[in-house]
C-alpha positions in Angstrom: -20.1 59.5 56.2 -16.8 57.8 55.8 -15.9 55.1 53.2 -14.8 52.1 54.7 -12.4 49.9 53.1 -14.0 46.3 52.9 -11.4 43.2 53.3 -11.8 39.4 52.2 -10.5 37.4 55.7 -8.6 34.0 54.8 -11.6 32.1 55.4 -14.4 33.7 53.4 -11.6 33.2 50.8 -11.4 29.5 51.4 -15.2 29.2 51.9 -15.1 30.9 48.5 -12.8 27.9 46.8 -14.9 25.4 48.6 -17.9 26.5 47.1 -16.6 27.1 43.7 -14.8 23.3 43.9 -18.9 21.6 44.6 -19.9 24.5 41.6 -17.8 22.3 39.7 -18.6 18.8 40.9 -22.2 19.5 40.0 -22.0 21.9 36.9 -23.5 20.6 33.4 -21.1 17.5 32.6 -23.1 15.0 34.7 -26.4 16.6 33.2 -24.6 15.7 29.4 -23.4 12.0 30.4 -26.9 11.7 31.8 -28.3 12.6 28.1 -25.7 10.6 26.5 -26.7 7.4 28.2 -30.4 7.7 27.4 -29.7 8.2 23.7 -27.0 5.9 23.8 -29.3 3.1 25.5 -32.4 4.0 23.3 -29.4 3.7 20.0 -29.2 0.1 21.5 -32.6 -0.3 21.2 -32.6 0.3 17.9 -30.0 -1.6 17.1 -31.2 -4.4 18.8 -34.8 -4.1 17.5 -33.5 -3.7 14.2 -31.6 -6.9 13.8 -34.2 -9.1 15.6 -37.3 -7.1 12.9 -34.7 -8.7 10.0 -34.4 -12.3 11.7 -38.1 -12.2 12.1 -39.1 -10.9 8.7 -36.7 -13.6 7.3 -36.5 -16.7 9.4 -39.8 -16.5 11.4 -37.7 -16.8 14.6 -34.9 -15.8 16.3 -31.2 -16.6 16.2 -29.6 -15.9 19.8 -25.9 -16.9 18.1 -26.4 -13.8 15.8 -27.6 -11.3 18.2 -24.9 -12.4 21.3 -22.1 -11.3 18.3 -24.3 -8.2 17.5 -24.0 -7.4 21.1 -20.4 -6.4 21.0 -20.8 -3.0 19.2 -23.3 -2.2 22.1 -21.4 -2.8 25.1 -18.4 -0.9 23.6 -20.6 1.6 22.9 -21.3 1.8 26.6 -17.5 1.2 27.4 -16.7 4.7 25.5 -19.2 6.3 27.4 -17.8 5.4 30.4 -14.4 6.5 29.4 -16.2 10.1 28.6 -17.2 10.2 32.2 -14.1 9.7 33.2 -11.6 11.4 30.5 -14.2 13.9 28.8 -17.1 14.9 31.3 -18.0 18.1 29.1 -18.1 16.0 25.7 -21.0 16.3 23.2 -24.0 14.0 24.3 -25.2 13.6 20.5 -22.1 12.4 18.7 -22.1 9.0 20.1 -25.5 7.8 20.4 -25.9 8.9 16.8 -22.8 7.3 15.4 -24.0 3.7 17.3 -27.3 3.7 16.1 -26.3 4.4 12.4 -23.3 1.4 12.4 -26.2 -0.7 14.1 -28.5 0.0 11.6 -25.6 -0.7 8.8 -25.1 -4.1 10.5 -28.4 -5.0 10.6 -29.2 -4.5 6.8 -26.1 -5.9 6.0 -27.2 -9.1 8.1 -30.4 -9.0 6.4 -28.8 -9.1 2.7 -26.4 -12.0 4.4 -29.9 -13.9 5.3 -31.1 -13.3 1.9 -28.2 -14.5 -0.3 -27.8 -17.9 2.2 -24.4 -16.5 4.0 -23.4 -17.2 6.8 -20.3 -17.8 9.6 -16.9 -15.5 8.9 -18.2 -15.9 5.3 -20.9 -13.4 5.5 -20.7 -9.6 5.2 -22.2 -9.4 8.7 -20.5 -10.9 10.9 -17.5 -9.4 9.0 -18.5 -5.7 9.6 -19.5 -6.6 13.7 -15.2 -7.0 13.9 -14.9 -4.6 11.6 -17.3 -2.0 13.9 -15.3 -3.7 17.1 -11.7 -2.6 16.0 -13.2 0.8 15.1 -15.0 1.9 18.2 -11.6 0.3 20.1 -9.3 2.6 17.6 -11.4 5.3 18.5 -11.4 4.3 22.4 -7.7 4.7 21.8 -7.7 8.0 20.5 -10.0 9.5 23.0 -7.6 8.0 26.3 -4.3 8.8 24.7 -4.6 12.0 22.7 -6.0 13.9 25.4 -5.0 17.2 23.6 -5.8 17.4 20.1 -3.4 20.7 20.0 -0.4 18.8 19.7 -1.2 17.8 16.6 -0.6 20.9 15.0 3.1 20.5 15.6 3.0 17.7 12.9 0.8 19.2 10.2 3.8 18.9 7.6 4.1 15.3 8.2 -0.1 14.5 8.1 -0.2 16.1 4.7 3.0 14.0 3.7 1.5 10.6 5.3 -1.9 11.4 3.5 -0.2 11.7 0.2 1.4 8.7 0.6 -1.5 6.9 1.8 -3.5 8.1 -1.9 -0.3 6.9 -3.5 -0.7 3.4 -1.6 -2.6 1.4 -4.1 0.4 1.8 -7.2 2.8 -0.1 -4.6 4.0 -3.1 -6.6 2.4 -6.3 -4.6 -0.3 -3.9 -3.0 -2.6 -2.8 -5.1 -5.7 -5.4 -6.1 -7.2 -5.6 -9.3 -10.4 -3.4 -8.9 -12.5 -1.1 -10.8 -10.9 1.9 -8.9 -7.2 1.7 -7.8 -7.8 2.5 -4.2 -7.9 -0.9 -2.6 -4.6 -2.3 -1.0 -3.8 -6.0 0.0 -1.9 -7.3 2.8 -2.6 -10.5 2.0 -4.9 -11.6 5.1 -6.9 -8.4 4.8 -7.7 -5.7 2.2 -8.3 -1.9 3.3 -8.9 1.8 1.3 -5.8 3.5 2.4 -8.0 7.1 1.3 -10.3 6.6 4.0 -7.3 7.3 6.2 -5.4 9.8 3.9 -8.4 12.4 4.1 -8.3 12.2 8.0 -4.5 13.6 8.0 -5.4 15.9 5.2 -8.0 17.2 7.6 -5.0 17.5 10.1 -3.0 18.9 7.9 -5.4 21.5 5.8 -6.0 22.8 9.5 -2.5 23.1 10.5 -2.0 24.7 6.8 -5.3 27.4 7.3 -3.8 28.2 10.7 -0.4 29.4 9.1 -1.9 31.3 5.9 -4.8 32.6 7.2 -3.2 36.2 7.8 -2.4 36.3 3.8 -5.4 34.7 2.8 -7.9 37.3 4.5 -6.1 40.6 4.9 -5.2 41.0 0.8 -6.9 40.9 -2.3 -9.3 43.3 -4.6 -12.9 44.2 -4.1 -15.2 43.6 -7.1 -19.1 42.3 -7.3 -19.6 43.1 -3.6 -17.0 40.6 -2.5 -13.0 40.1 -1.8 -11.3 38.0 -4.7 -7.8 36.6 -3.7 -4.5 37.7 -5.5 -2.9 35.1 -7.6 -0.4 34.1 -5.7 -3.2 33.0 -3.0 -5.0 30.6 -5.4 -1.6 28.6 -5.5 -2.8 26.2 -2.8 -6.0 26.0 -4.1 -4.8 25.2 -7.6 -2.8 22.6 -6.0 -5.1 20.7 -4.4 -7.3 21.0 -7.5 -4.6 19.4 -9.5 -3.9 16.6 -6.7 -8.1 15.9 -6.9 -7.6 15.6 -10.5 -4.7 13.1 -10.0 -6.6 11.3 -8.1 -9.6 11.0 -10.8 -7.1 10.5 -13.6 -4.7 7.8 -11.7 -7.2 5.9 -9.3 -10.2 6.4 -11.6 -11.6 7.1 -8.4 -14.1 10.3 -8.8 -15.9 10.5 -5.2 -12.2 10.8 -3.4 -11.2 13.6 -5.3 -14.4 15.9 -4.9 -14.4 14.6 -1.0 -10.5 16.1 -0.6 -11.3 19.0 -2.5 -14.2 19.9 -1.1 -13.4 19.3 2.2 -10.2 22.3 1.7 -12.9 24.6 0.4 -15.3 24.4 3.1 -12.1 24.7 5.7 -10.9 27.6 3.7 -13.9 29.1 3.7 -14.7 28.7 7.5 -10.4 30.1 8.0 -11.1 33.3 5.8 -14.8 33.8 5.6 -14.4 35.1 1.7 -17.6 33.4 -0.3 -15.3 34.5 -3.0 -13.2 31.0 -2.2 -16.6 28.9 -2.5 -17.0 30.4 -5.8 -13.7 29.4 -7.2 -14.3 26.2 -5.6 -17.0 25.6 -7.5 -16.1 26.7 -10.8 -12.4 24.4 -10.6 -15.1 21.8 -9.4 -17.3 22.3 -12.4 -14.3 22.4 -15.3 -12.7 19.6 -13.5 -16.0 17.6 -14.1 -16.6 18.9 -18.1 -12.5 18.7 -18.8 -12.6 14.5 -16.9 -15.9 13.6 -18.6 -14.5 14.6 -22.0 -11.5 13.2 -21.7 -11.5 9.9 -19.4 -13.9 7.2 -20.7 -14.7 6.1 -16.8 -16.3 9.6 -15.6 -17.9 10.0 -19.2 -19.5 6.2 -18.5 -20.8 7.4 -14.9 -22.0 10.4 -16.8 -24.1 9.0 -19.6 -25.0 6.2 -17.2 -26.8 9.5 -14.9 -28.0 10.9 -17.8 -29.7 7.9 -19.8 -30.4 5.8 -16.6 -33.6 4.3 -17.9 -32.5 4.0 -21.9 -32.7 0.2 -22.6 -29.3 0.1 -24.2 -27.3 2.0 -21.1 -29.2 -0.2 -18.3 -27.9 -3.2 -20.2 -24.7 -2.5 -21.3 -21.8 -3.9 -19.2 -20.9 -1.4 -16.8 -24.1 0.4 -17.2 -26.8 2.4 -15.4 -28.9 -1.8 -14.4 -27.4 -0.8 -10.9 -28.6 2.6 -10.4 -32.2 1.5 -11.9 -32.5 -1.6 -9.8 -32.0 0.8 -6.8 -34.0 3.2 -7.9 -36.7 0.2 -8.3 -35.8 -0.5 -4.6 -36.7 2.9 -2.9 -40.0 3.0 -5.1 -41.3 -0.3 -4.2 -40.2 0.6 -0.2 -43.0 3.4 -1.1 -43.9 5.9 1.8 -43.3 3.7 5.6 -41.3 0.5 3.3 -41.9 -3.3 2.9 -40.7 -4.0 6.6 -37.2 -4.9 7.3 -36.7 -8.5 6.2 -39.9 -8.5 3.7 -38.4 -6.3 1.0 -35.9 -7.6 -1.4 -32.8 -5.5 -1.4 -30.5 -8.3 -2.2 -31.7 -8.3 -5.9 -29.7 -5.0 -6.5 -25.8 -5.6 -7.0 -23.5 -4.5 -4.1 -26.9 -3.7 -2.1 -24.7 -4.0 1.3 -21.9 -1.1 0.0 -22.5 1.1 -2.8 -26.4 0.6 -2.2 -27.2 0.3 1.2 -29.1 3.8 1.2 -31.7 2.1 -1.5 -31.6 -1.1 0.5 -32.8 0.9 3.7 -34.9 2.8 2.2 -37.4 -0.3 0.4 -37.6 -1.5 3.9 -38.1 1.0 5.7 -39.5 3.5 3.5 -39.1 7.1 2.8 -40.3 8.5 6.3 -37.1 5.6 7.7 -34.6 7.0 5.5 -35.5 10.7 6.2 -34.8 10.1 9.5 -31.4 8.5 8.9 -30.7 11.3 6.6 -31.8 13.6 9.9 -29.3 11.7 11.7 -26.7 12.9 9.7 -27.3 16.0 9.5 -27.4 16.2 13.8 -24.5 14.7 13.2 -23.0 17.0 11.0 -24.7 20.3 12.9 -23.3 19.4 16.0 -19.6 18.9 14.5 -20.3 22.2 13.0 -21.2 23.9 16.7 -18.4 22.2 18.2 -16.0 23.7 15.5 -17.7 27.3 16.0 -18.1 27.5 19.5 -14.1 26.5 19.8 -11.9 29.0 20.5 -8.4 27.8 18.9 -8.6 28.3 15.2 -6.7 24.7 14.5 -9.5 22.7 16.7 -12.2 24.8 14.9 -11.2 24.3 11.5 -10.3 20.7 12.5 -14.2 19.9 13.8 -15.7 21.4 11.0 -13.3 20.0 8.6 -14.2 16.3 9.7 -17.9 17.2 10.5 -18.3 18.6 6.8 -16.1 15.6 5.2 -18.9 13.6 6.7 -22.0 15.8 5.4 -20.3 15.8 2.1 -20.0 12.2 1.8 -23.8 11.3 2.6 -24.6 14.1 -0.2 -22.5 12.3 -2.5 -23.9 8.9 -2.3 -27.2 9.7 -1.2 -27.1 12.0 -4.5 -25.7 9.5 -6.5 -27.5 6.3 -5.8 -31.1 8.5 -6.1 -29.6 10.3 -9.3 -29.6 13.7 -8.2 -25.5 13.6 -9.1 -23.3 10.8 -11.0 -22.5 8.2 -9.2 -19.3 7.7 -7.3 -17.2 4.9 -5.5 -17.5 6.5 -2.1 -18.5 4.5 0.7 -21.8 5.8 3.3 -20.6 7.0 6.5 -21.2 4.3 9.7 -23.6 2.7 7.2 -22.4 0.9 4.4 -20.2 -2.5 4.5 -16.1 -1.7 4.8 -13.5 -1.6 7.3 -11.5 1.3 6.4 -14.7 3.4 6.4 -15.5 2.4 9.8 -12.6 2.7 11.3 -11.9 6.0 9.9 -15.1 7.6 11.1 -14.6 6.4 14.2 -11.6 7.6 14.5 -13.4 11.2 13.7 -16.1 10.4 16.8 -13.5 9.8 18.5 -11.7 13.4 17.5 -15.2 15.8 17.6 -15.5 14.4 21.2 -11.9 15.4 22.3 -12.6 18.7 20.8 -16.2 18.9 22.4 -14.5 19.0 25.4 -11.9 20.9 25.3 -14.5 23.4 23.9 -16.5 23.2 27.1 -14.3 22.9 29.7 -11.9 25.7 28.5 -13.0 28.6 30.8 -14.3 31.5 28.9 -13.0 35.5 29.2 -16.0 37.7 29.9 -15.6 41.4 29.4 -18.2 44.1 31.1 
């Protein structure tokens, strides 16, 4: 026998193309739009259902003025998804969908606090946060057309981690700042906003871009000991930096949950860069001294302290600027019991600040513990799915970048969930999608709006097999 050489004639190469083109055209992207847009259309539902439950539980009837307003989130919400098909076929299905129906069900216990404490028109909370959740999901709309590859921002990380500083310093502007509890509120006159809620999405920029650069330093050197690899000194220098910029932030603001959210946030992106556990650990110990050295010395952190401590002690709960908060919510998610009073028959509206700081114990007397558990599993889809996108990438700034923003999120449910149920002090962070605020909306969404870009880059980046 006699080998034969086998050739490839011009048109089974073509025929080849052709094929490989309809491959394409009917690969997995459709199959994830198609997913998105029955959990988007069932997150509508909810939403929907949600807010007419709470006109029905207050009023007895419905108010079509209300829910036409409450329709805008929605049909941006579809809007986005329409721009995925068309911009970001291979997208994450979950991110969306899960991100609507939380800002829905936000809007809708807000609305119900509105209905309790008479407000109504531009003057209530409400109707306030359905603009607020309108600019947001358009912001975000924005950053999904225009940045269509996240890459390029790694050419800027420098100037992120400058604007985010200068964003935290914000607030000491003479003529800006506002007289609040915590200096982290900035006035412009015809609207207020949290300038930090933007400053930790370019420190998430620029901790990436940072990670990228030092990574080589930061995982080739240091000395073995305990079964682990502990860094030289001169590789804790950026970590000691940003522990001193979190405690500037405690001391100077008086604002405790933005300086463990920025600090943490470098950790867990240090860790994912390097992989040491050794880094978690000196994470948490510079987290646990920065605690003991503010509480001992700042009377603010010591109050949130003693108010976690002796919640229930008659002379802390009524105390100005004690723990009557904290035990009126706790009141709240014990009297919500097992399945809750029903939304609109409980009354969450009795606990100060129930539609910001509270809204976790407002949803969770109405809708009970087996509601909030499934918010809280939400989340952490949420969060798991921003932590797959980051893994699965194969640039190290967009995977650092996805689960940089997917665990700022995480972080910042365990912080208020924690807080407001005493599990941790409480803090003056705001709940993710949930809780009344522009800044906070805005700046999440503008984090949707990033894990979907990286989603799809992610998927539709062909992948090198070997063997």
């Amino acid at each position: 026998m006699t080998d034969q050489k086998l050739t490839r004639t011009p048109d089974a190469v073509s025929t080849d193309t052709a094929v490989m083109r309809a491959l394409k055209k009917i690969r997995t992207p459709a199959k994830q739009r198609n997913r998105e847009l029955g959990l988007l259309l069932f997150a509508i539902a909810v939403y929907g259902g949600a807010v007419t439950l709470v006109q029905f539980g207050v009023n007895g009837t419905v108010e079509p003025g209300f829910l036409t307003l409450a329709a805008i989130p929605a049909v941006l919400a579809l809007i986005t998804h329409v721009a995925l098909r068309l911009r970001a076929r291979d997208a994450d299905p979950f991110v969306l969908p899960i991100a609507t129906v939380l800002t829905g069900l936000g809007i809708a216990m807000i609305y119900r606090i509105d209905l309790a404490d008479g407000a109504s028109g531009w003057d209530a909370t409400g109707h306030r946060q359905i603009a607020w959740a309108a600019i947001a999901m358009v912001l975000a709309l924005v950053v999904l057309i225009f940045v269509s590859n996240y890459r390029v921002l790694f050419r800027y990380t420098y100037l992120f981690g400058l604007a985010g500083i200068l964003l935290l310093l914000l607030p000491f502007v003479p003529g800006l700042g506002t007289e609040q509890n915590a200096d982290v509120w900035v006035s412009l006159g015809f609207v207020s906003f949290q300038p930090g809620e933007l400053a930790k999405i370019c420190l998430a920029i620029f901790f990436a871009g940072y990670l990228v650069r030092t990574r080589e330093s930061l995982t080739s050197t240091g000395t073995r000991f305990l079964f682990m690899t502990w860094p030289r000194a001169r590789e804790l220098g950026p970590v000691l930096v940003i522990w001193l910029v979190s405690l500037g932030i405690i001391v100077l603001q008086r604002d405790l949950g933005t300086g463990l959210l920025i600090f943490g946030m470098f950790v867990a992106m240090l860790y994912v860069a390097t992989g040491k556990t050794s880094w978690v650990l000196i994470g948490l110990v510079l987290v646990a001294s920065g605690a003991f050295l503010a509480s001992q010395v700042l009377p603010y952190v010591n109050g949130r302290f003693a108010n976690w401590l002796n919640a229930f002690d008659p002379d802390v709960v009524n105390r100005e600027g004690g723990s009557y908060q904290l035990v009126q919510g706790i009141f709240g998610l014990a009297h919500g019991g097992l399945f809750g009073t029903g939304l609109g028959q409980g009354r969450p509206s009795i606990t100060p600040l129930a539609q910001s700081d509270y809204i976790i114990p407002s949803l969770g007397e109405e809708l009970g513990l087996v509601g909030l558990f499934a918010i809280l599993a939400l989340y952490m889809v949420f969060a798991s799915r921003g932590i797959r996108i980051g893994l699965a990438g194969q640039d190290d700034f967009g995977k650092l970048l996805a689960t940089g923003f997917s665990f700022t999120i995480a972080l910042q449910v365990f912080i208020m969930v924690g807080g407001v149920t005493r599990v941790i002090p409480l803090t003056g962070l705001t709940t993710p999608f949930l809780a009344a605020g522009g800044s906070s909306l805005i700046a999440n969404w503008i984090i949707v709006a990033f894990l979907l870009r990286i989603s799809d880059a992610v998927r539709s980046r062909p992948r090198v097999v070997i063997g």
